[in-house]
PyMOL Python script that loads the backbone (N, CA, C, O; Angstrom):
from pymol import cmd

cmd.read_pdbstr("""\
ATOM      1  N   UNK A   1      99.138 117.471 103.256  1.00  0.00           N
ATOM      2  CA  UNK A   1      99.969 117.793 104.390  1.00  0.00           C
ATOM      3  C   UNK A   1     101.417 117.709 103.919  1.00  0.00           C
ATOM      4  O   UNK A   1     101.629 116.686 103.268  1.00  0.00           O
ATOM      5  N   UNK A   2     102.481 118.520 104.075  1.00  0.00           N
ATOM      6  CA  UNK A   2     103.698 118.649 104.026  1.00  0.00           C
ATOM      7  C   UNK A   2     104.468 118.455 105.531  1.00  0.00           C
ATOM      8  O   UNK A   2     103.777 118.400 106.548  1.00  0.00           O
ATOM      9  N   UNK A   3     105.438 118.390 105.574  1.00  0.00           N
ATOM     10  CA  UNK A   3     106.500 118.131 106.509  1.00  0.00           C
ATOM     11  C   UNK A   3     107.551 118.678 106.012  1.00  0.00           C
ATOM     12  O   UNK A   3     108.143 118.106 105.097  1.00  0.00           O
ATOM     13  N   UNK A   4     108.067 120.093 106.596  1.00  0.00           N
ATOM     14  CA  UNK A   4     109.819 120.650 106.534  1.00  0.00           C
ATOM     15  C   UNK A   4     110.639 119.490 106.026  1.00  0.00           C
ATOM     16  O   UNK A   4     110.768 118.559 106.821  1.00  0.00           O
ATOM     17  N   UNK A   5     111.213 119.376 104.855  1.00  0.00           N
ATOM     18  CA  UNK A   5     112.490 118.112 104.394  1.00  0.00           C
ATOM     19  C   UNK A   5     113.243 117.862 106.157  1.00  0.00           C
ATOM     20  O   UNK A   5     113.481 116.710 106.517  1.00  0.00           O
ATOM     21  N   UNK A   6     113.495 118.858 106.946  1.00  0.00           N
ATOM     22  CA  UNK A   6     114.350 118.882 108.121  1.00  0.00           C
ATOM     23  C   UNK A   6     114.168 117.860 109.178  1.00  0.00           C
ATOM     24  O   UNK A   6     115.058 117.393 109.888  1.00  0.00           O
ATOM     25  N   UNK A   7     112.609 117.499 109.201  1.00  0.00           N
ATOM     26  CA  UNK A   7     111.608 117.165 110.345  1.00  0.00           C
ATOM     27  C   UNK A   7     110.930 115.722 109.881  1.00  0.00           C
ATOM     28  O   UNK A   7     110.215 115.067 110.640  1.00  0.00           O
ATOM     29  N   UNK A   8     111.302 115.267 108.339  1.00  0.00           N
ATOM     30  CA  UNK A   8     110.796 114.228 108.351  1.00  0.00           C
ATOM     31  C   UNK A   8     111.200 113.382 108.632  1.00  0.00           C
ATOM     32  O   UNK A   8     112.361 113.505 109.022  1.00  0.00           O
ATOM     33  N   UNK A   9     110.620 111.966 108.659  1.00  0.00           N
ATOM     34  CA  UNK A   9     111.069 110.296 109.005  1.00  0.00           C
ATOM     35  C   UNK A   9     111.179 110.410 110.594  1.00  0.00           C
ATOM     36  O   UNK A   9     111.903 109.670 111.260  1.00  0.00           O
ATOM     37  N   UNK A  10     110.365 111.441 111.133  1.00  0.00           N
ATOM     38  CA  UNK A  10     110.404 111.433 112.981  1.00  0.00           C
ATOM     39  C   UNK A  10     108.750 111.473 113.208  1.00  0.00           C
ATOM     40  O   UNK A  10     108.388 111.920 114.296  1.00  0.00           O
ATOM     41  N   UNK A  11     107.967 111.146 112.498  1.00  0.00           N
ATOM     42  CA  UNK A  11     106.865 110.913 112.678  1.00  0.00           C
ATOM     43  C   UNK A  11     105.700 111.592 113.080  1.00  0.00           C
ATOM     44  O   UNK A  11     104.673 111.192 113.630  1.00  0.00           O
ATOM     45  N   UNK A  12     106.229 113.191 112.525  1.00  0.00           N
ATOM     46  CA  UNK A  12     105.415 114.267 112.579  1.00  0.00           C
ATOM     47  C   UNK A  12     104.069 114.245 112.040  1.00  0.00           C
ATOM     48  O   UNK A  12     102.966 114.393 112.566  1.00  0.00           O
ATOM     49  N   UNK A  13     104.558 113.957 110.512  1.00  0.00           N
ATOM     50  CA  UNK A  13     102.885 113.814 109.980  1.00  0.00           C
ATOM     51  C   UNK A  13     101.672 112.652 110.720  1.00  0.00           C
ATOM     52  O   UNK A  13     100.564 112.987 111.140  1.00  0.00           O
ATOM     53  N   UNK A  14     102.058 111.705 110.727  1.00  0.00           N
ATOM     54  CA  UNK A  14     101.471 110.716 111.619  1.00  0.00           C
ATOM     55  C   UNK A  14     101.386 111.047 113.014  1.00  0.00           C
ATOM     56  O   UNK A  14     100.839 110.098 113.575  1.00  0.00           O
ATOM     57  N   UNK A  15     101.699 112.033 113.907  1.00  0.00           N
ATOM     58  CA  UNK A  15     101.148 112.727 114.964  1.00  0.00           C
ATOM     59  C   UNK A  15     100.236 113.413 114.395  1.00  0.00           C
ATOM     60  O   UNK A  15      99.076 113.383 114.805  1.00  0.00           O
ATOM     61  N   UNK A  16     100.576 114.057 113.477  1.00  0.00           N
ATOM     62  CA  UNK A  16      99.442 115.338 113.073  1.00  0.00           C
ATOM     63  C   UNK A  16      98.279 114.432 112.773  1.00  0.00           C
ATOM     64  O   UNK A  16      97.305 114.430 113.526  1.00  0.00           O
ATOM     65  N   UNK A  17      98.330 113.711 111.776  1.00  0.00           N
ATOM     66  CA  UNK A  17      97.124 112.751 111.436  1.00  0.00           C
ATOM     67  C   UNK A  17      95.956 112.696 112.902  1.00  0.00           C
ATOM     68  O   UNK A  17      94.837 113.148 113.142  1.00  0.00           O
ATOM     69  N   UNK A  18      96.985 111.866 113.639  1.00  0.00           N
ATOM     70  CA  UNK A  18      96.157 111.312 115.111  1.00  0.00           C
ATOM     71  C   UNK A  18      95.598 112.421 115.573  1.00  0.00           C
ATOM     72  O   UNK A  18      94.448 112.299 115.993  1.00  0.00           O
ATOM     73  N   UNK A  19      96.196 113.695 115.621  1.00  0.00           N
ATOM     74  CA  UNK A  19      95.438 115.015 116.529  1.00  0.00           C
ATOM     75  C   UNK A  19      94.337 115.414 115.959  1.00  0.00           C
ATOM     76  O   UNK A  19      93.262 115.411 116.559  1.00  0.00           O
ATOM     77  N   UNK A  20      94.550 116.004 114.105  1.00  0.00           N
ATOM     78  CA  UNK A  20      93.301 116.032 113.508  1.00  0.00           C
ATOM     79  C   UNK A  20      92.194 115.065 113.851  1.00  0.00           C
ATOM     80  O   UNK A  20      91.027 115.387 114.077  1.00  0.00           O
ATOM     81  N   UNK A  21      92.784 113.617 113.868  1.00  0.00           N
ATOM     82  CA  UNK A  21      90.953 112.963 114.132  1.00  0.00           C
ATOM     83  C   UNK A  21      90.617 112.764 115.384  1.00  0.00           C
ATOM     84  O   UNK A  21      89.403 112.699 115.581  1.00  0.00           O
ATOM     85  N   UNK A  22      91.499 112.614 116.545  1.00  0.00           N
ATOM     86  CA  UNK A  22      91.144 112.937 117.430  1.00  0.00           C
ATOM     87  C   UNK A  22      90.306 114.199 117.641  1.00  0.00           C
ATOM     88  O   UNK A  22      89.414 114.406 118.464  1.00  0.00           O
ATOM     89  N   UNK A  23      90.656 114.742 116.990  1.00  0.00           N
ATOM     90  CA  UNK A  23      89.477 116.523 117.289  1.00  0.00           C
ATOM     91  C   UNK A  23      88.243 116.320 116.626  1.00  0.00           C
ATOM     92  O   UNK A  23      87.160 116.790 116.975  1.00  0.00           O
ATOM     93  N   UNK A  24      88.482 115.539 115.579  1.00  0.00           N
ATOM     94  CA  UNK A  24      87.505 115.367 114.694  1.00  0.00           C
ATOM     95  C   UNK A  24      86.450 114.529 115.382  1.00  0.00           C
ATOM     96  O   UNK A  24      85.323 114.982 115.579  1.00  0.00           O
ATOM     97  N   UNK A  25      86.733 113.562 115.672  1.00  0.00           N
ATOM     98  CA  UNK A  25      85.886 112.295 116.320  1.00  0.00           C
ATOM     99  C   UNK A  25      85.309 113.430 117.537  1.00  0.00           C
ATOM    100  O   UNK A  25      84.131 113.787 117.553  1.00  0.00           O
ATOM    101  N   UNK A  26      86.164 113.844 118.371  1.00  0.00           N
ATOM    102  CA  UNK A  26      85.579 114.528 119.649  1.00  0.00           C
ATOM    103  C   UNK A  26      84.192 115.228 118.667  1.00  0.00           C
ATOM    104  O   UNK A  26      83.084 115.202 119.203  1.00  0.00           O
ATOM    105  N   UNK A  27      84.291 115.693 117.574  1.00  0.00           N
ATOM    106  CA  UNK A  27      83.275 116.570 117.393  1.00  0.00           C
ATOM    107  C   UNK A  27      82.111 116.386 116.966  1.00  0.00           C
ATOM    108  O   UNK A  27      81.184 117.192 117.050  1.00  0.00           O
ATOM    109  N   UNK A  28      82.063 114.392 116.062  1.00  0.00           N
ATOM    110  CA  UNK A  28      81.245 113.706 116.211  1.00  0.00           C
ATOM    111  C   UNK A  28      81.025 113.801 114.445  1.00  0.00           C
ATOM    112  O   UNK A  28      80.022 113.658 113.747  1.00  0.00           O
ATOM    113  N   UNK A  29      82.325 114.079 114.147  1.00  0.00           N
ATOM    114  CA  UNK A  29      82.568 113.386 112.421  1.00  0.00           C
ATOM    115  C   UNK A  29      82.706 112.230 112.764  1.00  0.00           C
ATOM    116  O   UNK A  29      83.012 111.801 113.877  1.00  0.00           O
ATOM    117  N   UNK A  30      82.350 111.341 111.252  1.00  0.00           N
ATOM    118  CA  UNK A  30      82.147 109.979 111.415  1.00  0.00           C
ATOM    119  C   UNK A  30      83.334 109.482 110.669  1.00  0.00           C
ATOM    120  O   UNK A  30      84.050 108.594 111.131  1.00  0.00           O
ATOM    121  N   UNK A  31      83.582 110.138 109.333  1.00  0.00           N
ATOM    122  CA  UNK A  31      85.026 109.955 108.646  1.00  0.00           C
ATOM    123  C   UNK A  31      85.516 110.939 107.843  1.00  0.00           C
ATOM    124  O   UNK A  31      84.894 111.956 107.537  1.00  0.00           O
ATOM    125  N   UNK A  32      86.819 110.605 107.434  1.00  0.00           N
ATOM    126  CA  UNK A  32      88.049 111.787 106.729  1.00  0.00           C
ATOM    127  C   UNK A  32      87.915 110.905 105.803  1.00  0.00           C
ATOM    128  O   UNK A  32      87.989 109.677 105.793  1.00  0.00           O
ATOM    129  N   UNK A  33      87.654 111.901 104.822  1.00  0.00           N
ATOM    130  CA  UNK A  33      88.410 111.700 102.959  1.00  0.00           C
ATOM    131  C   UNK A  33      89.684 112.917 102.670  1.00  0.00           C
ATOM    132  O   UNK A  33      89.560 114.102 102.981  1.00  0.00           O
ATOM    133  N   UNK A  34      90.773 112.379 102.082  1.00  0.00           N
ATOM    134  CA  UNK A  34      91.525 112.356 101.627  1.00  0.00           C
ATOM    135  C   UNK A  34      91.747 112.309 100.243  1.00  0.00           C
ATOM    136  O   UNK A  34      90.934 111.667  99.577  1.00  0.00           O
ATOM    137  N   UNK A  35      92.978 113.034  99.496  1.00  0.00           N
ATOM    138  CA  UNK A  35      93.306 112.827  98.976  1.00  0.00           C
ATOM    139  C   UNK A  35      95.277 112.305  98.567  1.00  0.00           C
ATOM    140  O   UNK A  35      95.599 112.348  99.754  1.00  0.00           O
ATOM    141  N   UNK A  36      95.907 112.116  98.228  1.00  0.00           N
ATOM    142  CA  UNK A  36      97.236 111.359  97.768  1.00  0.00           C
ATOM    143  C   UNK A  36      97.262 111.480  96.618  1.00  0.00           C
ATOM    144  O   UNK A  36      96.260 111.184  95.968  1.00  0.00           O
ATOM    145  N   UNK A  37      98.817 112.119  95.779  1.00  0.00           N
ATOM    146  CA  UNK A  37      99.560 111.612  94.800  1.00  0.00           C
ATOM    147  C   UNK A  37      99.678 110.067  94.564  1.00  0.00           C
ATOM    148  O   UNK A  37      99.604 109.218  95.452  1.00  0.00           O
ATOM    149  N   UNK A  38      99.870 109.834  93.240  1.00  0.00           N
ATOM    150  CA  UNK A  38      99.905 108.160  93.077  1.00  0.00           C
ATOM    151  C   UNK A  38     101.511 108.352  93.239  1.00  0.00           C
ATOM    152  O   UNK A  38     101.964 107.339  93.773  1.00  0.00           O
ATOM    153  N   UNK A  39     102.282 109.078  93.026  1.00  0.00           N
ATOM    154  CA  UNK A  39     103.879 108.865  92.618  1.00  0.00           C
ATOM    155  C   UNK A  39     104.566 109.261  94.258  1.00  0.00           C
ATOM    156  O   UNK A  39     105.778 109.352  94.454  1.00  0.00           O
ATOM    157  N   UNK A  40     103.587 109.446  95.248  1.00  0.00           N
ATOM    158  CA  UNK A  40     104.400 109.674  96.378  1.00  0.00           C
ATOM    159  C   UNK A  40     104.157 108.303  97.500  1.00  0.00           C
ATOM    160  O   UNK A  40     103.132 108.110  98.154  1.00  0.00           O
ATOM    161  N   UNK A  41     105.278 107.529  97.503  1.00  0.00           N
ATOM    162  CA  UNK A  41     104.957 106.098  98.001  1.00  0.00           C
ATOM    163  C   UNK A  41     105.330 106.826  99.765  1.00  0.00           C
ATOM    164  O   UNK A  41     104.488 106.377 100.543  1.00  0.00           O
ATOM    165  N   UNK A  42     105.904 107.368 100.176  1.00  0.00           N
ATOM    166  CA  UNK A  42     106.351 107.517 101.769  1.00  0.00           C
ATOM    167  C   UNK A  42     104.912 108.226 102.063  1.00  0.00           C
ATOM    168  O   UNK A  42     104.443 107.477 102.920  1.00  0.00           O
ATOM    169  N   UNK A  43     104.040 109.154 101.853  1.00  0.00           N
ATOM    170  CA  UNK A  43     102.504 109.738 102.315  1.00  0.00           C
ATOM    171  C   UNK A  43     101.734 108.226 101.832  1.00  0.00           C
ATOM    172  O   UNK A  43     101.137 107.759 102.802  1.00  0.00           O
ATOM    173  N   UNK A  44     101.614 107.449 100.721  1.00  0.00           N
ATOM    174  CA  UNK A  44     100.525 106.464 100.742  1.00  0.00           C
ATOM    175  C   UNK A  44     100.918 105.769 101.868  1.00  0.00           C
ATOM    176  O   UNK A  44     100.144 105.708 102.824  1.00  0.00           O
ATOM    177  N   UNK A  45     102.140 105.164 101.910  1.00  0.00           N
ATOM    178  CA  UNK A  45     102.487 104.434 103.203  1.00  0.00           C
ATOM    179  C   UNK A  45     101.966 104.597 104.725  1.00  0.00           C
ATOM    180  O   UNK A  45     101.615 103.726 105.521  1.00  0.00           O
ATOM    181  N   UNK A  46     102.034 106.034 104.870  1.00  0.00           N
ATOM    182  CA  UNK A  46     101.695 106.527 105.676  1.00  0.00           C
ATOM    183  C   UNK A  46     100.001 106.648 106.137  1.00  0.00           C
ATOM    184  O   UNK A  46      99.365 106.369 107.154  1.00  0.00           O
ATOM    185  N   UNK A  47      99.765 107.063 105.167  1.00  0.00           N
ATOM    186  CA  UNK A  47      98.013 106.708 104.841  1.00  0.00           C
ATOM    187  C   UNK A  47      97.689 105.306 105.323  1.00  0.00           C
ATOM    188  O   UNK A  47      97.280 105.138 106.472  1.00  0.00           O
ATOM    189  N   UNK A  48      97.834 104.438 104.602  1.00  0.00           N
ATOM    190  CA  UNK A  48      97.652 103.071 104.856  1.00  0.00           C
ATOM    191  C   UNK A  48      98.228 102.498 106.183  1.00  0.00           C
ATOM    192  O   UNK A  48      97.624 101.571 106.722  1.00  0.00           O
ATOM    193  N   UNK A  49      99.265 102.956 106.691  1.00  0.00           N
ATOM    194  CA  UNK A  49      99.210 102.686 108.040  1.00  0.00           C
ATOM    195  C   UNK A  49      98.525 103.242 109.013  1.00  0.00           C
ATOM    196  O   UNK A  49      98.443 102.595 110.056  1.00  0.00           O
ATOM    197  N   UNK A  50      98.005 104.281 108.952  1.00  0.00           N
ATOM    198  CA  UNK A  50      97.159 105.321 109.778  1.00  0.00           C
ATOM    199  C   UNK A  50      95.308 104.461 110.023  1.00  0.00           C
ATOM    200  O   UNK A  50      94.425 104.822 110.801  1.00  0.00           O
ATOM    201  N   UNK A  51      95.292 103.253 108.998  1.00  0.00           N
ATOM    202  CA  UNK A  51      93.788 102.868 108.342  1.00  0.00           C
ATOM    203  C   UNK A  51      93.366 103.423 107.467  1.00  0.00           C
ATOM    204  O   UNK A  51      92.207 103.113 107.191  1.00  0.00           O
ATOM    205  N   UNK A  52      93.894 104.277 106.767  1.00  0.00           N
ATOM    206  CA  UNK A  52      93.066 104.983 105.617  1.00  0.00           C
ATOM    207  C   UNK A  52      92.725 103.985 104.239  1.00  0.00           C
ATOM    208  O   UNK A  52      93.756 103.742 103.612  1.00  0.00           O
ATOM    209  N   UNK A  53      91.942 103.594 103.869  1.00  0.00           N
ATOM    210  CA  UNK A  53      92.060 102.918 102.619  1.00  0.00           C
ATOM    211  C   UNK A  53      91.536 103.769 101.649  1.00  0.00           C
ATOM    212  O   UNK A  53      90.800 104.750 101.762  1.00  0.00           O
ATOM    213  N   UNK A  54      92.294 102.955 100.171  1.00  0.00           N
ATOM    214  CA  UNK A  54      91.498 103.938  99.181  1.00  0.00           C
ATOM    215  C   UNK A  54      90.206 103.621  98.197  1.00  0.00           C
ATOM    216  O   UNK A  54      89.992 102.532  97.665  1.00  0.00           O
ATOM    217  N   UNK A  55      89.479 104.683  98.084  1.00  0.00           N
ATOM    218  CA  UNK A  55      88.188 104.081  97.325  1.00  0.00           C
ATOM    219  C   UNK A  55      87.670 104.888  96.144  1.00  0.00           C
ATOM    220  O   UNK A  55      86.542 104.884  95.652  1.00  0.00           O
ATOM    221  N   UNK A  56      88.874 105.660  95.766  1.00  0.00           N
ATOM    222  CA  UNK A  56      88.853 105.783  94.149  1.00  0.00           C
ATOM    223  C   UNK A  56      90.201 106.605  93.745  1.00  0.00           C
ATOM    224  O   UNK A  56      91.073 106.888  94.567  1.00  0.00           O
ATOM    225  N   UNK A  57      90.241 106.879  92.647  1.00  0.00           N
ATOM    226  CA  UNK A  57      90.748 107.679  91.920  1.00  0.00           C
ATOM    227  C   UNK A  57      90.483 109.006  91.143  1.00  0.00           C
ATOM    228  O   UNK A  57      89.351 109.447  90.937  1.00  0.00           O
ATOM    229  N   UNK A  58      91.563 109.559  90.759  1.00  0.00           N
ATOM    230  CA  UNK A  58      91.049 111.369  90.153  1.00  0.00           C
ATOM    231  C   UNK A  58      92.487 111.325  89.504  1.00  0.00           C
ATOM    232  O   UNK A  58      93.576 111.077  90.023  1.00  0.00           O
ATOM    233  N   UNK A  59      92.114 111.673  88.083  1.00  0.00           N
ATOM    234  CA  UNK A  59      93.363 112.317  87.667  1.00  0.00           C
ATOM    235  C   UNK A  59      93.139 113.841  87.512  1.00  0.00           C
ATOM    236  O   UNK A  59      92.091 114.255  87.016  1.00  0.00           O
ATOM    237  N   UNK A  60      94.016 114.595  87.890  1.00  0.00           N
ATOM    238  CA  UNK A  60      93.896 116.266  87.933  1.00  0.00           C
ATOM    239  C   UNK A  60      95.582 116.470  87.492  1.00  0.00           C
ATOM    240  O   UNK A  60      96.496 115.648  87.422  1.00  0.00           O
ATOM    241  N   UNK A  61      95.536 117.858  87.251  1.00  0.00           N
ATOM    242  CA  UNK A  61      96.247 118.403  86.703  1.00  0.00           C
ATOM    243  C   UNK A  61      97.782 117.994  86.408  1.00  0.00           C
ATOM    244  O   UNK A  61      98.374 118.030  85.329  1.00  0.00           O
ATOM    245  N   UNK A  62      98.333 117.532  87.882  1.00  0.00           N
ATOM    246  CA  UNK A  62      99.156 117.309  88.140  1.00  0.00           C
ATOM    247  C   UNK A  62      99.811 115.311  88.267  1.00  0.00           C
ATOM    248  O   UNK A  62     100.935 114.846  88.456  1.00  0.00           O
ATOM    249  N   UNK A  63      98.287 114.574  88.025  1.00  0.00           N
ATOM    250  CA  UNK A  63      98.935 113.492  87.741  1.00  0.00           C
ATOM    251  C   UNK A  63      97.470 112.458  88.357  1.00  0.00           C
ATOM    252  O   UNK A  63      96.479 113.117  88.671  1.00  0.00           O
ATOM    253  N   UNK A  64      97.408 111.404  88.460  1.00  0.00           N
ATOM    254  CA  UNK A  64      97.083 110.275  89.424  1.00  0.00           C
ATOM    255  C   UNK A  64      96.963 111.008  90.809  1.00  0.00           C
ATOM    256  O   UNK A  64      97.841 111.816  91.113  1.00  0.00           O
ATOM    257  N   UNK A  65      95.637 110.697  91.885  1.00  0.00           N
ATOM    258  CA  UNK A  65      95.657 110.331  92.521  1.00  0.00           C
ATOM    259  C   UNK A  65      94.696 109.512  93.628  1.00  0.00           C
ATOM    260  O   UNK A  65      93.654 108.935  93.315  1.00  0.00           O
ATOM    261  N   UNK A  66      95.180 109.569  94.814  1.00  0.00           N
ATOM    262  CA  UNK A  66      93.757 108.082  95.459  1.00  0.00           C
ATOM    263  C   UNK A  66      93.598 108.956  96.198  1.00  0.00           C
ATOM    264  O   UNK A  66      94.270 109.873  96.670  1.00  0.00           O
ATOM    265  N   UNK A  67      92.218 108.434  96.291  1.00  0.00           N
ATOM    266  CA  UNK A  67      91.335 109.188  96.918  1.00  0.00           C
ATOM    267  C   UNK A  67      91.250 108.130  98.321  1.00  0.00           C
ATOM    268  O   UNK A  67      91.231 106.930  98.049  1.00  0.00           O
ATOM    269  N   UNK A  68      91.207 108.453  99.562  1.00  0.00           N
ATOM    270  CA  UNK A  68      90.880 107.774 100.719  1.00  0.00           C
ATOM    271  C   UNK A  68      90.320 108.025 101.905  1.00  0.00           C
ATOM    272  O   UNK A  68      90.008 109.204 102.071  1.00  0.00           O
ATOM    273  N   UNK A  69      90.162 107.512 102.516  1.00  0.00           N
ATOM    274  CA  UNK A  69      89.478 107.014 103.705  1.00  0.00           C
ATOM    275  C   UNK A  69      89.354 106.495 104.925  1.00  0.00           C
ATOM    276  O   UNK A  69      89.568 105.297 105.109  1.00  0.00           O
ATOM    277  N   UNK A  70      89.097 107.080 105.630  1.00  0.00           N
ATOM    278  CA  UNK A  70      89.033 106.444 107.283  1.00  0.00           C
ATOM    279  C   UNK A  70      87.614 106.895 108.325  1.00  0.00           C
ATOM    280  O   UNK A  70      87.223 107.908 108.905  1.00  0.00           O
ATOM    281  N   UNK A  71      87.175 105.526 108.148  1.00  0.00           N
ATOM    282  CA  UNK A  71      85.977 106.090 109.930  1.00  0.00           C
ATOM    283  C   UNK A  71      86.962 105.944 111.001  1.00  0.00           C
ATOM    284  O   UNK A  71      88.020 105.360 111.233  1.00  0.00           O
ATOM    285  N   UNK A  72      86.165 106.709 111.524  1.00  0.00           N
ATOM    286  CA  UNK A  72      86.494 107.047 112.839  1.00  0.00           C
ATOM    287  C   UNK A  72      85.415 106.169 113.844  1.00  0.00           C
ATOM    288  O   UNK A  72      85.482 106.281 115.068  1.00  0.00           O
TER     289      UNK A  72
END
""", "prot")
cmd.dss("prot")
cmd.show_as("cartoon", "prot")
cmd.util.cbc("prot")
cmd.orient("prot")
């Protein structure tokens, strides 16, 4: 997920988060996997406050990253 540079630190992505699983749960998914950059600390933050924890790793092309998680 991205956020316009314009629009961040107002808590867009973390709305978006809540709507996706809200739709999700309505539909009777049980949980979201994810993925995260290791070098982007403001999205892990964000992750981890949302409940997402992480339960592995992948390095790909572009570097480190965690892999995570949330039931719903």
């Amino acid at each position: 997920m991205c956020v316009n540079p314009k629009f961040q630190n107002q808590g867009i992505g973390a709305l978006t988060l809540k709507h996706i699983e809200q739709n999700l749960k309505s539909e009777g998914v049980e949980a979201i996997r994810l993925d995260a950059f290791s070098l982007n600390p403001v999205a892990l933050k964000m992750y981890h406050k949302q409940g997402y924890t992480k339960v592995g790793k992948a390095n790909w092309r572009k570097g480190k990253f965690y892999l995570m998680e949330k039931k719903l």
